[in-house]
C-alpha positions in Angstrom: 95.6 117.0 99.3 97.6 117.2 102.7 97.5 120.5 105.0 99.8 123.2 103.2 103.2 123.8 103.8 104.1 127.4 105.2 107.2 126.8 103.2 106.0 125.8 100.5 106.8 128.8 98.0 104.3 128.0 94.6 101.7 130.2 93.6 99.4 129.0 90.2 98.3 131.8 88.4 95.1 130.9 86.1 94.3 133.9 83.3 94.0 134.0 79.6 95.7 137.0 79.1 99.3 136.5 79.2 99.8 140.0 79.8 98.3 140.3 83.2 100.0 137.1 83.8 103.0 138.7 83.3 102.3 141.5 85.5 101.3 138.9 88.4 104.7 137.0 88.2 106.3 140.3 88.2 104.9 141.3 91.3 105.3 137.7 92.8 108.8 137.4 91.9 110.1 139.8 94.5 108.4 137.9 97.2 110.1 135.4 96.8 107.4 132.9 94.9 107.8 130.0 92.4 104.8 131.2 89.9 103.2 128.5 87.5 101.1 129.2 85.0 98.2 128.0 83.1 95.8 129.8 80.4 93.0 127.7 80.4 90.9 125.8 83.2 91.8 122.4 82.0 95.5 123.2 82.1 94.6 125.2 85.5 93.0 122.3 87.1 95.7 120.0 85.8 98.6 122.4 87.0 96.7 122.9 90.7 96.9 118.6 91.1 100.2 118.6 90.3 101.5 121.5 91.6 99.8 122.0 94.6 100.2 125.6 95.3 100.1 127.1 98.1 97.8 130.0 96.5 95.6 130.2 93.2 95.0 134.0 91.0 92.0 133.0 89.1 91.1 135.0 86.7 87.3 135.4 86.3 87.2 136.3 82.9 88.1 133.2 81.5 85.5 131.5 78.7 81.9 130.5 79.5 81.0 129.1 83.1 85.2 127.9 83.0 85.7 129.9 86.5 83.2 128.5 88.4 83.9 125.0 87.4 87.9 125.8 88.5 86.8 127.3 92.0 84.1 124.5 92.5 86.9 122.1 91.6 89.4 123.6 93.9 87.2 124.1 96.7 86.0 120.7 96.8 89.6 118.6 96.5 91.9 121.0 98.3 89.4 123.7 100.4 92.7 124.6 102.5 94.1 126.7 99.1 93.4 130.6 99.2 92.1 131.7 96.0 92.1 135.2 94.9 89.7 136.5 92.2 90.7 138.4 89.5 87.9 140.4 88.2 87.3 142.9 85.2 86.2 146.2 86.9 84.6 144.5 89.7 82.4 142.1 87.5 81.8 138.9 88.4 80.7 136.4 86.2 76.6 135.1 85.7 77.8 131.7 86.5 79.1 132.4 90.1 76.3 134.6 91.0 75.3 132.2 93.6 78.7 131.9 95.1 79.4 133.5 98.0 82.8 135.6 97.5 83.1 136.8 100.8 84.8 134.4 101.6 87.9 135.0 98.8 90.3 137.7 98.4 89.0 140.1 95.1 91.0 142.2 93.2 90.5 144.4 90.0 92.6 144.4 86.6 94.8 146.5 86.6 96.5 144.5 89.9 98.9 146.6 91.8 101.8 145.3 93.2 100.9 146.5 96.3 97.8 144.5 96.2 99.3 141.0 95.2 101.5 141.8 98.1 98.4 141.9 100.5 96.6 139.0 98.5 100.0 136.9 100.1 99.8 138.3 103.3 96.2 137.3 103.5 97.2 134.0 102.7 99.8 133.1 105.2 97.4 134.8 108.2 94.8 132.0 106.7 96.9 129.5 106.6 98.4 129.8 110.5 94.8 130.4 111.5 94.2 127.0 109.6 97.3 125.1 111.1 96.3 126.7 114.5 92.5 125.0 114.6 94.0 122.1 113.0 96.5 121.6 116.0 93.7 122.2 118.4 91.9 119.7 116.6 94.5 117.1 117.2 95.5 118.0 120.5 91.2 117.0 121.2 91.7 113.8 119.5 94.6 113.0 121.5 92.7 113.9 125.1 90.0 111.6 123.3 92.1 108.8 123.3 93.6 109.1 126.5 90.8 109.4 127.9 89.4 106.3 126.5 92.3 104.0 127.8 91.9 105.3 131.2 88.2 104.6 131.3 89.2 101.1 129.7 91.6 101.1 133.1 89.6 101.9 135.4 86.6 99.6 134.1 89.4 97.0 133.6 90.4 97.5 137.5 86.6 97.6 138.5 86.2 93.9 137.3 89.4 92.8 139.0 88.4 94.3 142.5 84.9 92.4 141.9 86.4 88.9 141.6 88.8 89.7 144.0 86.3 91.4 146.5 84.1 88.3 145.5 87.0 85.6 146.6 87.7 87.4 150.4 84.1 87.2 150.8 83.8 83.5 150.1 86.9 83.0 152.2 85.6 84.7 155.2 82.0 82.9 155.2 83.7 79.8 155.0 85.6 80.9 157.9 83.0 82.6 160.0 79.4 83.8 159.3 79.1 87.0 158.3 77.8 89.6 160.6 74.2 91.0 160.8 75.6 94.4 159.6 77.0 95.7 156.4 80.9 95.0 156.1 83.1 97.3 154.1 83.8 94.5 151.1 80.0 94.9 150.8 80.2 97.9 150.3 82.8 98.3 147.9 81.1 95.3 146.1 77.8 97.4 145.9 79.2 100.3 144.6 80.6 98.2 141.9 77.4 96.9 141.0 76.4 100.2 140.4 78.4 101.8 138.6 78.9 98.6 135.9 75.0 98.5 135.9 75.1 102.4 134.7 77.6 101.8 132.5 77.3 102.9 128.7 79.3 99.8 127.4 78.1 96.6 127.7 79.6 94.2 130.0 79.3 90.2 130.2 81.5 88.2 132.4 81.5 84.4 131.8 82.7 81.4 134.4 84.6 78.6 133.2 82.2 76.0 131.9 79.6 77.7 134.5 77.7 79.7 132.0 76.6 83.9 132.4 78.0 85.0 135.9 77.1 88.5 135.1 75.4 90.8 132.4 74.7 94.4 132.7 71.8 96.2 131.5 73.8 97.8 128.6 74.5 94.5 127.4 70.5 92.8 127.5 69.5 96.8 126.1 72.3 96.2 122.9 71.7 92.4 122.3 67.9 91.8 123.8 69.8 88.8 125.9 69.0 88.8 129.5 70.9 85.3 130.7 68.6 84.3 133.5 69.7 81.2 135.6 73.6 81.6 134.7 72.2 80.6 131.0 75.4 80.7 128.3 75.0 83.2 125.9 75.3 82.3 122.1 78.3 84.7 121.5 78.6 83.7 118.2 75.0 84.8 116.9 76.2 88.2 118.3 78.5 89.0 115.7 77.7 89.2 112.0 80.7 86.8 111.3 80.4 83.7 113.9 83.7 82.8 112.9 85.1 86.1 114.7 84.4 84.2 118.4 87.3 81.7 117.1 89.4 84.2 116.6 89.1 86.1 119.9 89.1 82.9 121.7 92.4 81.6 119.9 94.1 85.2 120.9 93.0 85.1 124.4 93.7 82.0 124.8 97.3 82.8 123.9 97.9 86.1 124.8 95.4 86.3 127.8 93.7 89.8 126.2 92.3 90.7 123.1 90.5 93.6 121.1 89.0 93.9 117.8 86.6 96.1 115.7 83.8 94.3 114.0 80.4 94.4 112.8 78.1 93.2 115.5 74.2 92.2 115.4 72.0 94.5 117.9 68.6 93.1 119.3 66.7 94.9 116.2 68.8 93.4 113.9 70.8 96.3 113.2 74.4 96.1 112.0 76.3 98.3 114.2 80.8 98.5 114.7 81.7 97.9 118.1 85.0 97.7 119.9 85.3 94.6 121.5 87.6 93.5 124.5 88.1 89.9 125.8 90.6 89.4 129.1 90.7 86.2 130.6 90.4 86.2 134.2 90.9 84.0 137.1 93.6 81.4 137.3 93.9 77.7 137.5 91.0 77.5 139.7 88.0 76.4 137.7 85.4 78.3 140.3 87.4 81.7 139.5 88.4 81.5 135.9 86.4 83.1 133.1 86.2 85.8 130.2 85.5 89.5 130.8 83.7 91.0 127.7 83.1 94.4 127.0 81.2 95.9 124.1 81.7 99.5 123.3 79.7 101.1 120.4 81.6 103.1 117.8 79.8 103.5 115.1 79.6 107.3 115.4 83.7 107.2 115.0 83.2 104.6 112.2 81.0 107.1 110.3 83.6 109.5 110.7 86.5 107.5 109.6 84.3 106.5 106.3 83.9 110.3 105.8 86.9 111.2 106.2 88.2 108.5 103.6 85.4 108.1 101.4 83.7 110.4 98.7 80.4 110.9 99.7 78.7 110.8 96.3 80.0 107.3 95.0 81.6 105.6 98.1 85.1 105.6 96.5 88.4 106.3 98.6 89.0 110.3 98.2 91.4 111.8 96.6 93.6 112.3 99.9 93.2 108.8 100.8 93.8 107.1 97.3 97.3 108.6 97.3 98.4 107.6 100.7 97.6 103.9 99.1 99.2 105.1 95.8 102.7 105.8 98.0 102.1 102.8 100.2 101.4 100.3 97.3 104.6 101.5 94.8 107.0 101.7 97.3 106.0 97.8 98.6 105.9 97.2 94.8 109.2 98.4 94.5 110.9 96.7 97.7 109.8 93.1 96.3 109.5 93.7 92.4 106.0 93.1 91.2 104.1 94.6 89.1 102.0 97.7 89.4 100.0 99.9 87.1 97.9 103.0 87.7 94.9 104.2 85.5 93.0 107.5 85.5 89.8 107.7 83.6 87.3 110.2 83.1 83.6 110.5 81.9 82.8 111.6 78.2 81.2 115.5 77.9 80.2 114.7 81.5 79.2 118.7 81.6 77.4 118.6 79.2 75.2 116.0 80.7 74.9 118.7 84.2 73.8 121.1 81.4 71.1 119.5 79.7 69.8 116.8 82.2 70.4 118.5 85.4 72.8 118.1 88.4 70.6 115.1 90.0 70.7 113.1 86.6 74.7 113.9 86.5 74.6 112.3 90.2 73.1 109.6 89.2 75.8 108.8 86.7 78.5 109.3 88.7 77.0 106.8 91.3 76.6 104.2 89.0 80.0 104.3 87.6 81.1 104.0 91.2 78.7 101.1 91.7 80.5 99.1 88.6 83.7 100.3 89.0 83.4 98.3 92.8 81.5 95.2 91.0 84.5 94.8 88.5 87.6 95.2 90.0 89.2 92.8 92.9 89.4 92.9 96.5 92.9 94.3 96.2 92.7 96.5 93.8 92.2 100.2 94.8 89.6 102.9 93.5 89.3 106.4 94.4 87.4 109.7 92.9 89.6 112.6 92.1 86.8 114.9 92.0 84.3 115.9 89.2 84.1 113.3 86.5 87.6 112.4 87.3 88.7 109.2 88.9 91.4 106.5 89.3 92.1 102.9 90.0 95.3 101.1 91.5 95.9 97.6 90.4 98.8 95.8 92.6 100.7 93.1 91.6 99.1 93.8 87.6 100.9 94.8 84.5 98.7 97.4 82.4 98.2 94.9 79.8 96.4 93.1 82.2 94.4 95.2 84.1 93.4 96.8 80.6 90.9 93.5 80.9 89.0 95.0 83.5 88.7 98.3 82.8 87.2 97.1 79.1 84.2 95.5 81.2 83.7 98.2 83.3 83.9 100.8 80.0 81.7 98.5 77.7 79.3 97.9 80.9 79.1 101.7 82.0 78.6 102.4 77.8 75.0 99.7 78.2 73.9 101.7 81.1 70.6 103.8 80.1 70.0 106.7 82.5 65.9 108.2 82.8 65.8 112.1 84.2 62.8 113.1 85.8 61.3 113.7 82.6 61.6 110.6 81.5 64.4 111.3 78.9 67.0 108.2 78.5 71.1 109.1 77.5 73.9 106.7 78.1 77.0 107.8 79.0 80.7 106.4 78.0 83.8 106.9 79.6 87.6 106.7 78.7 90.7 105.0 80.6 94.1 105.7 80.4 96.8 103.5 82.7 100.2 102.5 82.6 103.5 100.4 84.2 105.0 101.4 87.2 108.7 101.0 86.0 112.4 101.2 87.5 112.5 104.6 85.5 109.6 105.8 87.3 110.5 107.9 90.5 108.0 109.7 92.0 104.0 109.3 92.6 103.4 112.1 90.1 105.5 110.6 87.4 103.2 107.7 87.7 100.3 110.0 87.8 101.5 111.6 84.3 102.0 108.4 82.7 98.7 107.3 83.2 97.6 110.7 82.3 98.9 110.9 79.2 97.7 107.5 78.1 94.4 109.2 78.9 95.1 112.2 76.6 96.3 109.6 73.9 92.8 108.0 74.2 90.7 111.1 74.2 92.6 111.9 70.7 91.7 108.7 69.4 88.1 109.6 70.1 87.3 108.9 73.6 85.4 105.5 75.1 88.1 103.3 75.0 91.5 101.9 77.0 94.8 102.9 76.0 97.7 101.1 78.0 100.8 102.5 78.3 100.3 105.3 75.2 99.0 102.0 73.2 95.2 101.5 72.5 94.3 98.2 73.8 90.7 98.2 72.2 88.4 99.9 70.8 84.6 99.7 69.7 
């Protein structure tokens, strides 16, 4: 979910008893507060996604181990929401026994006005303290990045004094000889020698049909090639595409500069993202004229970028990320008319499986429906976890009917799959799809959203493990 709103004015209030509800909203109501409700953790969870409050009451009291799975939920999709626990006397549940409540507001029934009052207050001072680390944050990532292009400058600007330090020296022992001592071109020339030699990126500079002119240490350390001679490197076998050195070479050839991130081959025969720069440099003169390479090493800031949109568990977009794709996919869908449809699908008694086989075993299940969900669907097509058992797929450019196809192999596939727990027990799992049509009637993302959803209500009522398109079942074994 994105960073809360401080104006955002929605509060969810989960509890069973509608009388303590009651009391909440009136206590909320002064404040100022549009108060949702929900009496049950399915409708909580499903109110909290669509709502997206900007703070949860959760009543603790609420059937069997139905709190914890609503905090775990909330804390794991949308860990910027305060939640304050509403507790019976000070009781908290067996279930959330190993939860650490310090960090959430508590409260006892009966709730005081006065109390809800400073339950909000709390709020807002987390929030700003939030929005406060979070600006921080981005003012870092910012000094990062400027950082970075004024290093690439000043490397940039090291190269071009070289050659051009390189040239007057020619010139002036054509001229005269040089003299016994140490000039100041020299020098400078030394000093640039140095500092590209030390330098963490990996530098190559190559002459116009004359081979390696010069490859630094970083460079023979990253790709075990140490051009003796003036020897061409094979800049191809570098990357794990060849056909990426076409590319560059078109661009730079054009443009006179290029840059690019791609997977690159290190001397170990590890896969590793690099950014890569090509500048062409030198003129008409054959003797001058060459490429400047530099190879910078970003896999750290690729592993963050892959966290950052990628659940962990299955290696499907998040939850955050799939709807930045939802918004960007409907309203291209809508500018040029074609098709798009939307599923959500969830796994069949998937708690029950945590409950008898273990957490690992449920894991395990959710990895592999992860692994065939990304066997089945296209290149183009777009699959994300919600959270829990929940997830979703994005099918551009296809009607529901159509993509109904898919998801039958992926259901009747996921259905064959037999699981072993440590014990050696075998279950199978099934799992049930709803999608439908993004339409002219269709608005908003979350009027999508609910279409889909409640073709996935639709097929849980017709008894689960099968695809229902657009509130019609489209099969079912």
């Amino acid at each position: 979910m994105e960073t809360k709103d401080d104006n955002n004015r929605s509060i969810l209030l989960i509890n069973q008893d509608p009388i303590l509800r009651s009391d909440l909203s009136g206590s909320l109501a002064p404040l100022g507060f549009e108060v949702h409700e929900a009496g049950d953790s399915d409708s909580g969870i499903r109110e909290f996604r669509q709502e997206d409050p900007f703070l949860v009451f959760l009543d603790l009291t609420i059937p069997d181990t139905d709190a914890a799975d609503v905090l775990v939920a909330i804390c794991k999709e949308s860990p910027d929401t305060p939640v304050v626990l509403v507790t019976e006397n000070g009781q908290v549940p067996e279930s959330l026994q190993n939860v650490d409540l310090d960090a959430f507001v508590c409260l006892s029934r009966p709730v005081s006005p006065s109390a809800v009052e400073h339950a909000v207050r709390h709020a807002r001072f987390h929030h700003k303290l939030n929005e406060a680390s979070r600006a921080h944050l981005r003012y870092l990532e910012r000094r990062n990045v400027q950082l970075d292009v004024r290093l690439h400058e000043v490397e940039t600007r090291g190269i071009d004094l070289q050659m051009e330090q390189l040239d007057q020296a020619r010139a002036q022992e054509v001229a005269e000889p040089a003299p016994a001592s140490i000039n100041g071109p020299e020098i400078q020339l030394r000093a640039i020698q140095a500092a590209l030699d030390s330098a963490g990126d990996a530098f190559l500079i190559t002459g116009e049909g004359r081979g390696t002119v010069y490859a630094n240490p970083a460079f023979t350390r990253a790709f075990g090639t140490d051009p003796e001679g003036g020897a061409p490197v094979p800049l191809g076998d570098l990357f794990s595409d060849p056909g990426v050195m076409v590319t560059m070479e078109e661009n730079v050839e054009t443009l006179g500069t290029f840059s690019c991130e791609v997977p690159m081959v290190a001397t170990d025969g590890r896969e590793f993202h690099a950014l890569v720069r090509v500048t062409a440099i030198g003129g008409d003169d054959p003797s001058t004229s060459g490429r400047l390479y530099i190879f910078s090493d970003i896999t750290e800031q690729e592993q963050f970028r892959l966290q950052a949109y990628h659940d962990a568990l299955t290696g499907l977009y998040s939850r955050r990320h799939f709807t930045e794709l939802l918004t960007q996919n409907m309203s291209l869908a809508r500018r040029h008319g074609h098709p798009l449809s939307l599923c959500l699908c969830d796994l069949d008694k998937f708690k029950g499986i945590n409950d008898t086989h273990g957490h690992q075993a449920g894991d395990d299940v959710l990895k592999m429906f992860g692994q065939i969900i990304s066997e089945e669907i296209r290149t183009e097509d777009v699959s994300g976890r919600l959270g829990g058992d929940e997830f979703c797929l994005m099918f551009p450019y296809v009607p529901a009917n159509v993509a109904a196809i898919c998801l039958e192999r992926i259901r009747r596939k996921f259905a064959s799959a037999m699981f072993t727990t440590d014990k050696d027990e075998t279950f199978t799992v099934s799992a049930t799809f709803g999608i439908a049509d993004l339409t002219p009637e269709t608005e908003s993302q979350e009027q999508l959203i609910e279409a889909a959803d409640q073709s996935l209500y639709k097929a849980k009522e017709l008894g689960r493990n099968c695809t229902v398109a657009n509130g019609e079942a489209y099969e079912r074994v």
